[in-house]
C-alpha positions as CSV (number, residue, x, y, z in Angstrom):
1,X,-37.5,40.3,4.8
2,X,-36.4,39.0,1.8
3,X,-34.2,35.6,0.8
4,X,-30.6,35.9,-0.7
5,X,-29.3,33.5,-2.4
6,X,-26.6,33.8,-4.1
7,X,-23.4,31.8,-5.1
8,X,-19.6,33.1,-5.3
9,X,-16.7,32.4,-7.0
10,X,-12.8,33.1,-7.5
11,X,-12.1,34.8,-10.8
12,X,-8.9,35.1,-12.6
13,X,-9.3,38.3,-13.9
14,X,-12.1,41.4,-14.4
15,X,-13.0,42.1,-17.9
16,X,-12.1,45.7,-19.1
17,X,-14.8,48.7,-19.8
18,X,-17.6,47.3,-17.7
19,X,-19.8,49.7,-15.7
20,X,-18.1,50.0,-12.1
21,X,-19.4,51.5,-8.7
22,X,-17.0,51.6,-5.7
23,X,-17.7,50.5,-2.5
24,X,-17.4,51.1,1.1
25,X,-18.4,48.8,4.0
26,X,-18.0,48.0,7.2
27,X,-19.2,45.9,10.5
28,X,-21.4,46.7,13.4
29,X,-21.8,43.2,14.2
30,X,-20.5,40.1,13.1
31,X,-21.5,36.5,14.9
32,X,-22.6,33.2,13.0
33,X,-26.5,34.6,13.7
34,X,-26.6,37.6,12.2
35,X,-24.4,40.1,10.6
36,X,-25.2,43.6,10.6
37,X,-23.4,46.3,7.6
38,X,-23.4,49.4,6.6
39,X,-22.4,50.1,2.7
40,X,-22.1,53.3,0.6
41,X,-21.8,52.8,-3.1
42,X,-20.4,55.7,-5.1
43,X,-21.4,55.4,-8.9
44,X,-19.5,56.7,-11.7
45,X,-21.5,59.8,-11.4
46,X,-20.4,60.5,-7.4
47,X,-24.1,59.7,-6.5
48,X,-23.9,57.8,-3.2
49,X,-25.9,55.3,-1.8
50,X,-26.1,54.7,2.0
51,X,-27.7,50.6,2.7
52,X,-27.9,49.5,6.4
53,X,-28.0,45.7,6.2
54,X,-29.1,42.4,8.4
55,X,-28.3,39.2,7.6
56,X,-29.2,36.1,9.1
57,X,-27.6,32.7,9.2
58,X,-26.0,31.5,6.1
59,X,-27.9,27.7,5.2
60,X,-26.3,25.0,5.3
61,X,-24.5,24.8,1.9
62,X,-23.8,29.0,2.3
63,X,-26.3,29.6,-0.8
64,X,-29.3,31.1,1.1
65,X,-30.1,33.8,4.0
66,X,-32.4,36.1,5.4
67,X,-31.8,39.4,4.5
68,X,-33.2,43.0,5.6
69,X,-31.8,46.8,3.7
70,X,-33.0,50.1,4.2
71,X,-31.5,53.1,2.4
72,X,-29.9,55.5,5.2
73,X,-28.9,59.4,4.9
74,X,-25.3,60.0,4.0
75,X,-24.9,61.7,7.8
76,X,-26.3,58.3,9.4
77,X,-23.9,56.2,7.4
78,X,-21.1,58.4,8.2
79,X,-21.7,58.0,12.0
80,X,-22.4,54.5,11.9
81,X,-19.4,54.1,9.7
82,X,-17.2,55.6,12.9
83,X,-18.7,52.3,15.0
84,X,-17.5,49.8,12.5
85,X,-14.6,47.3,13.2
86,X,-11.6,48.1,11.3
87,X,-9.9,47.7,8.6
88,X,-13.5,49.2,6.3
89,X,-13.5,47.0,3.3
90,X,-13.3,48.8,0.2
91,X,-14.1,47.3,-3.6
92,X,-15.2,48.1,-7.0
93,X,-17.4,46.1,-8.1
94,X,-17.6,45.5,-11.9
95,X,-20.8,44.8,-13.4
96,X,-20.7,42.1,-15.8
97,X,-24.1,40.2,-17.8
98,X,-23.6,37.0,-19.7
99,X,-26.3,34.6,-20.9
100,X,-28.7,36.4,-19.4
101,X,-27.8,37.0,-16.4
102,X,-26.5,39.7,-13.8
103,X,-22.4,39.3,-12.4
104,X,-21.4,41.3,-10.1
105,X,-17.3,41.1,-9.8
106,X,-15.5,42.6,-6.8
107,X,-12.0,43.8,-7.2
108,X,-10.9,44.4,-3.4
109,X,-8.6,47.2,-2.5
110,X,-6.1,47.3,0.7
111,X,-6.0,44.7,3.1
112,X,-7.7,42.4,0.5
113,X,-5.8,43.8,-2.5
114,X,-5.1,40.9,-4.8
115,X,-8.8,38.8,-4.1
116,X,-11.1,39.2,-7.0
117,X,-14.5,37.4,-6.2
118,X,-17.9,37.0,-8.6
119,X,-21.0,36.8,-7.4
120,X,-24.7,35.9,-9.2
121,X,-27.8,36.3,-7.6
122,X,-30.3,33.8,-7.8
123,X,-34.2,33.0,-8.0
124,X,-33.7,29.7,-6.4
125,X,-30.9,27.7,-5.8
126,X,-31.8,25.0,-8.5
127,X,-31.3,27.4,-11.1
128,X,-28.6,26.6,-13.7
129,X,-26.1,29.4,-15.1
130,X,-23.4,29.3,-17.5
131,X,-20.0,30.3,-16.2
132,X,-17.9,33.0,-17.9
133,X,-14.1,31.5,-18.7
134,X,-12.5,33.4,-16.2
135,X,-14.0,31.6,-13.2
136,X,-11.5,30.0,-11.1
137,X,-13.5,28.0,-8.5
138,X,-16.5,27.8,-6.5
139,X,-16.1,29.2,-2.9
140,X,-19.7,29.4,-1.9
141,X,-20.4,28.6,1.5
142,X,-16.5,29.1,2.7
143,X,-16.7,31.6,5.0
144,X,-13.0,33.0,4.7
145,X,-14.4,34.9,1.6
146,X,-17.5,36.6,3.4
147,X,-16.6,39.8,3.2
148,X,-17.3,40.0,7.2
149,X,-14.6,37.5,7.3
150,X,-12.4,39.8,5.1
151,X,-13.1,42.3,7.7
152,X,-11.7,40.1,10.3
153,X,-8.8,38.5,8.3
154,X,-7.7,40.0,5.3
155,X,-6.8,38.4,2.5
156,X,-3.0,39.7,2.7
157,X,-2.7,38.0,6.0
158,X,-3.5,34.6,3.9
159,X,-0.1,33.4,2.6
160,X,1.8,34.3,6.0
161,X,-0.2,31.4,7.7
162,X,0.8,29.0,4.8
């Protein structure tokens, strides 16, 4: 099992023309020890790609977590896929390098239509990173944007609570 650590922010927009893969996921568990996903990833070619994945606990600043993925046949991930809670969340995720280093920007589609979130993956969490100007604010480590939590309360239900 490997480490993830990664940190996430709020972007204002999604730069045009970058290479894009769109993405299915859903839930087969969700509790604050462990989180359990399937995800199929459709390139720009229509190749799909099935991952089953466990997560552990986020760490105490939400930067860090245990984290297990195996590649699954596409008839697995359609069953599995029928288990999930609802609403599926569905992205495309924009690939994006600057100085160096590997974005990957999510554009979210129906219930969280509207949220655009950046992530970067990192070697440790000490490492430092420039930020690309269209970074609106940190939000690692606040749950409401784990896309579990997106599962479980869209980001169209946001405002009515305001």
């Amino acid at each position: 099992m490997t480490v993830e650590i990664e940190r996430k922010f709020i972007l204002s927009k999604i730069p045009n023309t970058l290479p894009k893969l769109e993405i299915k996921q859903g839930y087969l568990q969700t509790d604050k020890d462990r989180t359990v996903r399937i995800r199929s990833v459709t390139d720009l070619d229509g190749f799909i790609k099935n991952i089953l994945t466990i997560k552990g606990p986020s760490s105490e600043n939400g930067m860090s977590r245990f984290e297990y993925e195996t590649i699954i046949p596409n008839k697995n991930a359609k069953d599995l896929f029928k288990l999930c809670y609802k609403p599926l969340i569905e992205k495309t995720r924009h690939i994006y390098i600057f100085d160096g280093m590997k974005w990957e920007l999510d554009e979210f589609h129906e219930a969280n239509k509207g949220l655009l979130i950046g992530e970067i993956e990192l070697k440790s969490e000490s490492v430092n990173f420039k930020l690309p100007n269209f970074i609106v604010e940190e939000v690692t480590g606040q749950k409401k944007y784990y896309n579990s939590m997106l599962q479980k309360y869209p980001f169209s239900e946001w405002e009515k609570d305001s």
